[in-house]
C-alpha positions as CSV (number, residue, x, y, z in Angstrom):
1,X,20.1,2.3,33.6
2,X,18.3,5.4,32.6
3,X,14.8,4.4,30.6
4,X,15.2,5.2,27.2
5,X,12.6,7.4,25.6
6,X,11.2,8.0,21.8
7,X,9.0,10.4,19.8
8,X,5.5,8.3,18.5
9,X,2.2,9.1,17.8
10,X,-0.1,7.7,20.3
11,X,-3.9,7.5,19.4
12,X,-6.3,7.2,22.1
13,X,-9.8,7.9,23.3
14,X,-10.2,11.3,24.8
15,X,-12.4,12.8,27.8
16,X,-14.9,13.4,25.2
17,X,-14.9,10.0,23.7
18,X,-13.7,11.5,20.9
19,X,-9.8,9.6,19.0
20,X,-7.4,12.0,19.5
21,X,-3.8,11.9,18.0
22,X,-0.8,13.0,19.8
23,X,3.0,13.2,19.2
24,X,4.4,12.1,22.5
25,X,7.1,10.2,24.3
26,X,7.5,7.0,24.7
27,X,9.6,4.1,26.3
28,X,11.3,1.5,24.7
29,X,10.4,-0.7,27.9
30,X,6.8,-0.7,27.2
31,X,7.3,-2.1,23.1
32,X,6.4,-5.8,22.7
33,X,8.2,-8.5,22.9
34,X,10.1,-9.6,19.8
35,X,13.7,-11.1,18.6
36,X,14.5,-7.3,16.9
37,X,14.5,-4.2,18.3
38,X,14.6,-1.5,15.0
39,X,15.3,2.3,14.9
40,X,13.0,3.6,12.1
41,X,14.2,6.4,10.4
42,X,11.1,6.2,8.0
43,X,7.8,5.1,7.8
44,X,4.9,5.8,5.2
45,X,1.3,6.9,5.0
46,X,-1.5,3.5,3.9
47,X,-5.2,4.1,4.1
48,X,-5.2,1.3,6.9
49,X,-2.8,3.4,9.1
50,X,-6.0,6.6,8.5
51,X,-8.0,3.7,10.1
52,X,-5.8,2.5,12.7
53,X,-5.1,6.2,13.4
54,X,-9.3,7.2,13.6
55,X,-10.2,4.5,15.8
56,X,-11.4,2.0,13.3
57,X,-11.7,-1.4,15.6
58,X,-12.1,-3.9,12.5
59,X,-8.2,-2.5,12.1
60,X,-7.0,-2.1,15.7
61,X,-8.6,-3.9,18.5
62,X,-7.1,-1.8,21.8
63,X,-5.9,1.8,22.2
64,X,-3.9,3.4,23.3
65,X,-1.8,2.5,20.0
66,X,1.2,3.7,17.8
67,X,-0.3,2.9,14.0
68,X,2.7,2.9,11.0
69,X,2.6,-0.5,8.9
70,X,5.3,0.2,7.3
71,X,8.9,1.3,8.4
72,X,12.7,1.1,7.5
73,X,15.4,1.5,9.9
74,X,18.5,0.3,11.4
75,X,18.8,-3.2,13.8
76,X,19.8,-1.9,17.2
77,X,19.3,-5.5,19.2
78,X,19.0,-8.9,17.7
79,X,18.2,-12.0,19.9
80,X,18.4,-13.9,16.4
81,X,21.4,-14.7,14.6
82,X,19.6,-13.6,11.2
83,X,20.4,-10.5,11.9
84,X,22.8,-8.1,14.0
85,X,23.2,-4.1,14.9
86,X,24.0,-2.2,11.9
87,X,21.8,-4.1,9.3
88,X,19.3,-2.1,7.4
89,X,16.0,-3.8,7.3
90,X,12.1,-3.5,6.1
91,X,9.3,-4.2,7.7
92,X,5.8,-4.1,6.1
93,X,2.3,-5.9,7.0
94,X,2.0,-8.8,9.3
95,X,0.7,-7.0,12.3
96,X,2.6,-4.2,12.8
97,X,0.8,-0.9,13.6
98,X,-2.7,-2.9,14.0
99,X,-2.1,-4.4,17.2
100,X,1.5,-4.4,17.5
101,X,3.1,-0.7,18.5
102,X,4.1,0.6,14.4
103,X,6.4,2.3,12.5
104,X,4.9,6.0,13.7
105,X,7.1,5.6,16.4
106,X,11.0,6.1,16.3
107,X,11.3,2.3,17.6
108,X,9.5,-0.8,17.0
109,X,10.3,-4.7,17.9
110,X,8.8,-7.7,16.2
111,X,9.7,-11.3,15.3
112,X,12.9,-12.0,13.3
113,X,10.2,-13.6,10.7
114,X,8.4,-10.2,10.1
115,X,12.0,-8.6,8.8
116,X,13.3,-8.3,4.9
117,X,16.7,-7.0,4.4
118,X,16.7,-3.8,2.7
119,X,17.9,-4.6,-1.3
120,X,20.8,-3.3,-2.8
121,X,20.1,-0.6,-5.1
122,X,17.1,0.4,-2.5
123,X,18.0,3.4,0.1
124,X,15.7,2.9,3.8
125,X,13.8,6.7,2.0
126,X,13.2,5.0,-1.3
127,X,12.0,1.5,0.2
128,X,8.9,3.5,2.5
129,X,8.4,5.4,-0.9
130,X,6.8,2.4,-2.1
131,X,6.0,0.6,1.1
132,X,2.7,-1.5,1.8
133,X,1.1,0.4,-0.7
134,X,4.0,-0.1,-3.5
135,X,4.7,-4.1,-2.6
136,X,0.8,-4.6,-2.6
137,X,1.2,-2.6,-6.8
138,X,4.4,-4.7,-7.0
139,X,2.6,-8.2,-6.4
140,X,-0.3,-7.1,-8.4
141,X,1.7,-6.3,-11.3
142,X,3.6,-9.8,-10.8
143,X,0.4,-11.4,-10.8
144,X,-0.8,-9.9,-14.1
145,X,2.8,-11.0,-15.5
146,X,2.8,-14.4,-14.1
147,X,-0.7,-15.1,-14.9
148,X,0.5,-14.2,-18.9
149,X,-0.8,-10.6,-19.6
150,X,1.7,-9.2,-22.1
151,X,2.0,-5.8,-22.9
152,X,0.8,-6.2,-26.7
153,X,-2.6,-8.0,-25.7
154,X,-4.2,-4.6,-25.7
155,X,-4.9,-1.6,-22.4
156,X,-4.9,-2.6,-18.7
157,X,-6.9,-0.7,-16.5
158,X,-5.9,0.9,-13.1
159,X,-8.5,1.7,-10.8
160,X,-7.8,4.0,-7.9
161,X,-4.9,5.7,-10.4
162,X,-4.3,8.8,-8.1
163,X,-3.5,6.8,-4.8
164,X,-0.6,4.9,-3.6
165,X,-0.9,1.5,-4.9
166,X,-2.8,2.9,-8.2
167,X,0.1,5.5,-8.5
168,X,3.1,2.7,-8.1
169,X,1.1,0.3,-10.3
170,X,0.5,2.3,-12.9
171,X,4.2,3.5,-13.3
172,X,5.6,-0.3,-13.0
173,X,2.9,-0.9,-15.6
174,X,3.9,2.2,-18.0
175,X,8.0,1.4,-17.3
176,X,7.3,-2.1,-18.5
177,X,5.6,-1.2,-21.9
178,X,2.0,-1.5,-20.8
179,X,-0.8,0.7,-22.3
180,X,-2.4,1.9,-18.9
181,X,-5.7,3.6,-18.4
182,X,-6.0,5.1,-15.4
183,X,-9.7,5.8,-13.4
184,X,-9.6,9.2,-12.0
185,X,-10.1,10.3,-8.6
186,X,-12.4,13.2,-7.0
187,X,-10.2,15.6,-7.9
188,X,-9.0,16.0,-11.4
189,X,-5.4,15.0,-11.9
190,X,-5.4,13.9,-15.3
191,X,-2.1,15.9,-16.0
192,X,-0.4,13.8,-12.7
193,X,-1.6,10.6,-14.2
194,X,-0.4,11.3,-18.1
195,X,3.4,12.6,-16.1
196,X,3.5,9.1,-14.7
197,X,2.7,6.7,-17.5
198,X,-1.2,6.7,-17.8
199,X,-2.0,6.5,-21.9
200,X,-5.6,7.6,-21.6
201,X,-7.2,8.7,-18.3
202,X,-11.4,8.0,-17.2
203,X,-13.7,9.4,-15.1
204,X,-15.0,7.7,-12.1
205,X,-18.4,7.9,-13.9
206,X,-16.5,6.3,-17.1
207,X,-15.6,3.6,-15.3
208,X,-19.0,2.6,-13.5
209,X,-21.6,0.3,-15.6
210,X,-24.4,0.2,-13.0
211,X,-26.6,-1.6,-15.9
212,X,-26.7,-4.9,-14.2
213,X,-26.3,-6.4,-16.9
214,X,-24.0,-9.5,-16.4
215,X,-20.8,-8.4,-19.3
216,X,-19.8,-5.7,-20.8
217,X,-18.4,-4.6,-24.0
218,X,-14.1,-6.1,-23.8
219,X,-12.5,-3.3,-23.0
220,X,-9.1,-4.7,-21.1
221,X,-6.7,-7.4,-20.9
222,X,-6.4,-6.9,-17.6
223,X,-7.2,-4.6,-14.3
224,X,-5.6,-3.5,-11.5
225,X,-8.4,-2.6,-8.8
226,X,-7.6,-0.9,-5.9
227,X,-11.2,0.3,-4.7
228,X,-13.8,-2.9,-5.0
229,X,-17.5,-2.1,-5.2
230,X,-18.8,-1.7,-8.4
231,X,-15.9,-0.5,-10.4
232,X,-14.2,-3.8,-9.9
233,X,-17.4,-5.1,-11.1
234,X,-17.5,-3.4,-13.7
235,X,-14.2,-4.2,-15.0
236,X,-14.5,-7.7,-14.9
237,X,-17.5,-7.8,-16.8
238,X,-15.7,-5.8,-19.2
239,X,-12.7,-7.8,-19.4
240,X,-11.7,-9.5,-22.5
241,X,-11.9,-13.7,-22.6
242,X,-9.3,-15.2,-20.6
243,X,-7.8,-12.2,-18.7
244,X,-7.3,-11.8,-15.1
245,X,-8.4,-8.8,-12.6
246,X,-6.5,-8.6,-9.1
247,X,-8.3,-7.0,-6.4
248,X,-6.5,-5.1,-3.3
249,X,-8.7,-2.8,-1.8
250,X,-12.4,-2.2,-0.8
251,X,-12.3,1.6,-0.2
252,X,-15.4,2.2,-2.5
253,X,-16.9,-0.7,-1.1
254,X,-16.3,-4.4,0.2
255,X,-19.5,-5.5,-2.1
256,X,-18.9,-7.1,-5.4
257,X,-22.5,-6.9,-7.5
258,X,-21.6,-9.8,-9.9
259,X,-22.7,-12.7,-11.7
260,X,-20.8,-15.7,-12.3
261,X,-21.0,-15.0,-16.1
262,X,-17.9,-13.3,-16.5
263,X,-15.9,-16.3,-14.9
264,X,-17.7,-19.3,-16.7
265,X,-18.4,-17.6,-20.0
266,X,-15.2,-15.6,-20.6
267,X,-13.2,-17.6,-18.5
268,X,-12.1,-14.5,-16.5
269,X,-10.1,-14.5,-13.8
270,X,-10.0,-12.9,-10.1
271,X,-7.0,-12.5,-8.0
272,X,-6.8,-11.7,-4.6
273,X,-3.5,-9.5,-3.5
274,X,-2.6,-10.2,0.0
275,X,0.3,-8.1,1.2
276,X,-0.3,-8.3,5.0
277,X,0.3,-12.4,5.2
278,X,2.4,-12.8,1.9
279,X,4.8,-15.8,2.3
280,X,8.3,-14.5,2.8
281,X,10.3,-15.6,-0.4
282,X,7.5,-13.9,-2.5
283,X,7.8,-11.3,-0.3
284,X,11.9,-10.6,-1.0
285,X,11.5,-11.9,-4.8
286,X,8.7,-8.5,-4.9
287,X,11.0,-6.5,-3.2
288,X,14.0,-7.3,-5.0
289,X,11.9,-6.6,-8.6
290,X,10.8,-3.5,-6.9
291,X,14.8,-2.2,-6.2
292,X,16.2,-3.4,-9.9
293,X,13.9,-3.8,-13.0
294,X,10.9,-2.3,-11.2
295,X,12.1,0.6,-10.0
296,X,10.7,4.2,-11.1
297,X,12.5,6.5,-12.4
298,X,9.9,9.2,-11.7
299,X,9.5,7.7,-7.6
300,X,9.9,11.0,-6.5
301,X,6.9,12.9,-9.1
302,X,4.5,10.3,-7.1
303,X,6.0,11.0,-3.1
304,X,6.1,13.8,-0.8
305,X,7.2,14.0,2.7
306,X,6.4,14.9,6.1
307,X,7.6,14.7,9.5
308,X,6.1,12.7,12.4
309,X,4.6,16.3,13.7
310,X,3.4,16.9,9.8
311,X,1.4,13.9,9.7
312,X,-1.9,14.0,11.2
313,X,-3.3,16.4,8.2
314,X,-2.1,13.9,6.0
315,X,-4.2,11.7,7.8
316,X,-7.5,13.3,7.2
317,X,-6.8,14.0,3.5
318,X,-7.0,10.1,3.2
319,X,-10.5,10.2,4.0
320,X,-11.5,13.2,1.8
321,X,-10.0,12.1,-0.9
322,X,-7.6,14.4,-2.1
323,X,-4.5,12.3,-0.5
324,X,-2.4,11.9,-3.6
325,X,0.5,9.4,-4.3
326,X,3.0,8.6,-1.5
327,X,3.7,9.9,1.7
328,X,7.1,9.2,2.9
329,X,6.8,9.8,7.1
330,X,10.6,11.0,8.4
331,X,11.5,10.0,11.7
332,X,15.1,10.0,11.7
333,X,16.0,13.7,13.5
């Protein structure tokens, strides 16, 4: 039987020592072992696939490696009865694209266990619109509303507003009612940020207290952080008595410059967003909220899109800064 060969991007360390990043072809025989065997026909762009994709080992421990944590596609092969050729299917964290071959690839196999079936309502295009990025804004949102922040208890704040999680957040927050203030990024896109729901927009430099001094002034009922470092400290010291903060990312930094005042004084709480290990009926509940009551209306304002060859710039815009929204990757032909 003739071996049969894909498009993926293959990072790997060059003559120079240098990562390189090529668009190459690959065999199915040399994927991992794993019940499903999945043709992606899209994947999207996280600031963890930047890393994988740059060589970062805290993120992916060998190379050569295919990065791509998210991606959407049709089952080809099933060893397990849960699911069969034909079915549409997510697949999103776990370990795919850190050390197991990703969705920047036109194939991928993993466990049965990794695999939610695509929602009704939900097309494969629209699911890697949100991706990791929009079920990581989806589970913080459902955190803020589970933990009993209402939309009349006064603004919510949205750190990291102009990237993917921030983006998605901020629109499920603004469709639900929420008054949303959204932090600005490097570059000013205040008008992109009012288009998709954002009441009042701040500064980076607005949203930093470097003061020390253990609360703030109540500003919120509640935050959405997305960056860590000292604008999540800052917004739980300026969080009003007995609201909660969820915290996702550490791009700004994985330091948290904090007292214990803001806890035991104001009763203030801190929750943790973990999208990569999230048990599976949490999981499907997200997605499920994220394909009916959740959904944007505006999904496409917030997403472009790119082809495997298009990516790599896309790739170093994550690390300048100016990497916007969504970026849907194409790998159907």
């Amino acid at each position: 039987m003739k071996e049969k060969r894909y498009p993926g991007m293959i990072v790997e360390k060059g003559s120079d020592g240098k990562m390189t990043r090529q668009i190459r072809e690959l065999s199915i025989d040399s994927l991992p072992e794993g019940d499903v065997l999945v043709r992606v026909e899209y994947s999207s762009l996280n600031y963890k696939d930047a890393l994988s994709a740059s060589g970062n080992k805290g993120v992916t421990r060998k190379y050569p490696h295919t990065p791509g944590i998210d991606a959407a596609g049709v089952v080809e092969d099933s060893t397990d009865p849960a699911f069969k050729a034909g079915d549409k299917v997510i697949v999103t964290s776990y370990d795919l694209g850190m050390n197991t071959s990703g969705g920047f690839g036109r194939y991928i196999r993993v466990p049965a266990g990794w695999i939610v079936r695509l929602p009704d309502n939900l097309t494969l295009k629209e699911s890697m619109m949100y991706g990791t990025a929009g079920f990581t804004a989806a589970l913080s949102v459902y955190r803020l509303v589970d933990y009993g922040i209402t939309a009349d208890m006064g603004e919510v704040l949205v750190s990291g507003a102009t990237g993917g999680v921030g983006s998605i957040a901020l629109s499920i927050l603004s469709k639900e009612g929420y008054s949303v203030t959204a932090v600005n990024g490097i570059v000013d896109e205040t008008d992109y940020l009012k288009e998709i729901g954002a009441k009042s927009v701040i500064s980076i430099d607005e949203a930093l207290d470097l003061s020390k001094k253990p609360m703030l002034k109540v500003k919120w009922a509640g935050c959405v952080d997305t960056v860590g470092g000292d604008i999540l400290s800052t917004s739980i010291r300026s969080t009003a008595p007995g609201g909660a903060v969820t915290s996702c990312g550490n791009v700004a930094s994985h330091e948290l410059p904090l007292t214990v005042f803001p806890f035991i004084l104001r009763g203030i709480s801190l929750i943790g967003i973990d999208s990569q290990n999230c048990p599976m009926p949490v999981r499907q509940k997200a997605w499920n909220m994220i394909a009916k009551d959740w959904k944007i209306p505006w999904l496409d304002r917030i997403t472009s899109e790119v082809s495997l060859t298009e990516l790599d710039p896309e790739i170093d815009k994550m690390f300048k800064g100016v990497h916007r929204g969504r970026t849907v990757v194409r790998l159907a032909d």
